[in-house]
C-alpha positions as CSV (number, residue, x, y, z in Angstrom):
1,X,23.5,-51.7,16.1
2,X,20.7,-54.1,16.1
3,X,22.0,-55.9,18.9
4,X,22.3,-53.0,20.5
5,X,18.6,-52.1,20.1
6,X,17.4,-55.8,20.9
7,X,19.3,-55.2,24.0
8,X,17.7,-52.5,25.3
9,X,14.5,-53.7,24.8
10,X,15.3,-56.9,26.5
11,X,16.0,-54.6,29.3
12,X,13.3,-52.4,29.6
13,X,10.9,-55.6,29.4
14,X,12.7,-57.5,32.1
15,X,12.4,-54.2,34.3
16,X,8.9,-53.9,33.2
17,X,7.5,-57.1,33.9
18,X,9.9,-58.1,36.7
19,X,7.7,-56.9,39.7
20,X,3.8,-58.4,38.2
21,X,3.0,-61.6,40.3
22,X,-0.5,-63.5,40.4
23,X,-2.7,-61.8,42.6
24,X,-1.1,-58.8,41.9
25,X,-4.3,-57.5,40.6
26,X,-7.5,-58.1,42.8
27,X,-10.4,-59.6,42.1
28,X,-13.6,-57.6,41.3
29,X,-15.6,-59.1,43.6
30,X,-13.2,-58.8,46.6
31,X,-14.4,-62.1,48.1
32,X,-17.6,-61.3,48.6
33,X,-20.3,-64.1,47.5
34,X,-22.8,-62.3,46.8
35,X,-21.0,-59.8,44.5
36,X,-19.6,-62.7,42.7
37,X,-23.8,-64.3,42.5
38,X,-25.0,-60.9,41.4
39,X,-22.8,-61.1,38.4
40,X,-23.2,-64.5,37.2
41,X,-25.6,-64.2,34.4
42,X,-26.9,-67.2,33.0
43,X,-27.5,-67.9,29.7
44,X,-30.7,-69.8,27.9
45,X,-29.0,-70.8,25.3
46,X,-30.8,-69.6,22.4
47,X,-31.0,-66.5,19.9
48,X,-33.5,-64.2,21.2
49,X,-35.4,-60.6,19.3
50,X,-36.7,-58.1,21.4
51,X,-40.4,-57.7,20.0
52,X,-43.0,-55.2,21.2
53,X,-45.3,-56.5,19.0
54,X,-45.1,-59.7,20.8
55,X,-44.3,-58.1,23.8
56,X,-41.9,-60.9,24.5
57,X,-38.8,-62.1,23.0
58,X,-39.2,-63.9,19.7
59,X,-36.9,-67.2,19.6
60,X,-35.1,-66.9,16.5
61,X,-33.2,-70.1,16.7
62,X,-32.0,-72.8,19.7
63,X,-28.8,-74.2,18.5
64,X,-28.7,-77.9,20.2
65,X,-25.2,-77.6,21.0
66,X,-22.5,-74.6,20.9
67,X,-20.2,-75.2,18.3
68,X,-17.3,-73.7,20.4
69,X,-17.9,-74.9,24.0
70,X,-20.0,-78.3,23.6
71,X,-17.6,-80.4,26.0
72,X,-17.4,-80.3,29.7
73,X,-15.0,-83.3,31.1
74,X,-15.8,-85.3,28.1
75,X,-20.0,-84.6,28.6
76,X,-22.0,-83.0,25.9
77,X,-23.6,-80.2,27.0
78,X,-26.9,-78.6,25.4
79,X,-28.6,-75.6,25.1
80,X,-31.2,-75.5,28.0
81,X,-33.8,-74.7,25.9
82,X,-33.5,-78.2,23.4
83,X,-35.8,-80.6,23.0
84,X,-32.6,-82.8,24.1
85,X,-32.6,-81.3,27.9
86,X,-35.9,-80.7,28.2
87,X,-37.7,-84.1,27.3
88,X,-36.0,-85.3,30.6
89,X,-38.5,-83.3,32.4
90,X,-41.1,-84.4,30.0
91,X,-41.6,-80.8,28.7
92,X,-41.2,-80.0,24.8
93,X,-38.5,-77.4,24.0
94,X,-39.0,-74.2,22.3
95,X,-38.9,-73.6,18.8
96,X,-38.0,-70.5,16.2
97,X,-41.4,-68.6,16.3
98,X,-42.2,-68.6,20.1
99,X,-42.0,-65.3,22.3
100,X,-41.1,-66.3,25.9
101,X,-42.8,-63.0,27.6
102,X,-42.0,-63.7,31.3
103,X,-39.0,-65.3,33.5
104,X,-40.0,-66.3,37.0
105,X,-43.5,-64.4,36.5
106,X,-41.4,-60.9,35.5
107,X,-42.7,-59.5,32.5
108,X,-39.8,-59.7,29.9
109,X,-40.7,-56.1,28.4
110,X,-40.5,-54.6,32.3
111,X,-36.7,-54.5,32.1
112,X,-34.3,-53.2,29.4
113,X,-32.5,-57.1,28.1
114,X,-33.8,-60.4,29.3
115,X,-30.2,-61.2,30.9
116,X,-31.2,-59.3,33.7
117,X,-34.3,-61.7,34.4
118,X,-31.1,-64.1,34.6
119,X,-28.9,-63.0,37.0
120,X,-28.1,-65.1,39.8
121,X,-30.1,-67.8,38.3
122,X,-26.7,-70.2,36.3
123,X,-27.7,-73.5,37.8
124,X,-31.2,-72.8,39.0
125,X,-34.8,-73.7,37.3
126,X,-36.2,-71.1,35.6
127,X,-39.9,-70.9,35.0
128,X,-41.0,-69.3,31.5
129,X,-44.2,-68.5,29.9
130,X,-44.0,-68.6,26.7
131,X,-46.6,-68.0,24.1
132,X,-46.5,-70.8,20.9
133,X,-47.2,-69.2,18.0
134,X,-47.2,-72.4,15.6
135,X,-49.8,-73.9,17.6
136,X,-53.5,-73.8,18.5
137,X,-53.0,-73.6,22.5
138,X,-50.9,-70.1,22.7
139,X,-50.2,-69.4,26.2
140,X,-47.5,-72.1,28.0
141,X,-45.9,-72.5,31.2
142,X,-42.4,-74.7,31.0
C-alpha cells in the first residue's frame, strides 16, 4: 500500500513541476533600469532610532563588520559608517549617541523611514549632517 501511496505522489509532483523552467516567472522590474534603480535601497550600515526629540535618528550602534556577509571575493567589507571606511577620506566615523538629522540636505524627520533618503543612492556618496552629541562642536557635515 505504501508503495502505492509513494507512487502517486511521485506522480503528481513530476506532473506538477514538469512544465516550471527559469524565466518562467518575470522579473519585477521588466527590464526597465530605472525601475530596477528606484528599488535599490542602500543601506548605511548601522543601527539607527527614530527620535523626535533629536529630530534625527539616534545611532545606536555601527557594527564594523556584518557578521553574516563580511566577504566579497575574499575582501572585507565594512559598514560605511566605520571609522575603518571613513578615515580613508580623512573624516571620523560616527559613534553610538550621534543623530544624523539630514541625507543629502533632506530633513530625516520629513519622510516616514530614513531608507527612503536612500533609494537609488547603493554605490553613491552620501552627504550627512549629523549632530555629535559626546562632543563640544555639535552640528557636523561628513
Amino acid at each position: 500500500f505504501a508503495q502505492i501511496v509513494l507512487k502517486q505522489m511521485i506522480g503528481e509532483l513530476s506532473a506538477l513541476h514538469s512544465f516550471v523552467y527559469g524565466g518562467d516567472y518575470p522579473s519585477p522590474y521588466h527590464g526597465n533600469a530605472a525601475l530596477f534603480a528606484m528599488n535599490n535601497v542602500a543601506t548605511l550600515g548601522a543601527i539607527l532610532q527614530r527620535s523626535v526629540e533629536n529630530r534625527g535618528y539616534l545611532v545606536v550602534d555601527i557594527p564594523e563588520r556584518d557578521p553574516d556577509f563580511h566577504m566579497i571575493d575574499g575582501e572585507p567589507m565594512y559598514s560605511p559608517l566605520s571609522n575603518q571606511v571613513l578615515k580613508l577620506s580623512g573624516q571620523a566615523g560616527l559613534k553610538p549617541g550621534d543623530v544624523i538629522v539630514a541625507v543629502n540636505h533632506e530633513n530625516v524627520m520629513d519622510v516616514p523611514d530614513i531608507h527612503m533618503l536612500l533609494r537609488n543612492m547603493a554605490g553613491e556618496s552620501v552627504r550627512l549632517d549629523v549632530l555629535r552629541t559626546s562632543s563640544t562642536s555639535n552640528f557636523r557635515e561628513l
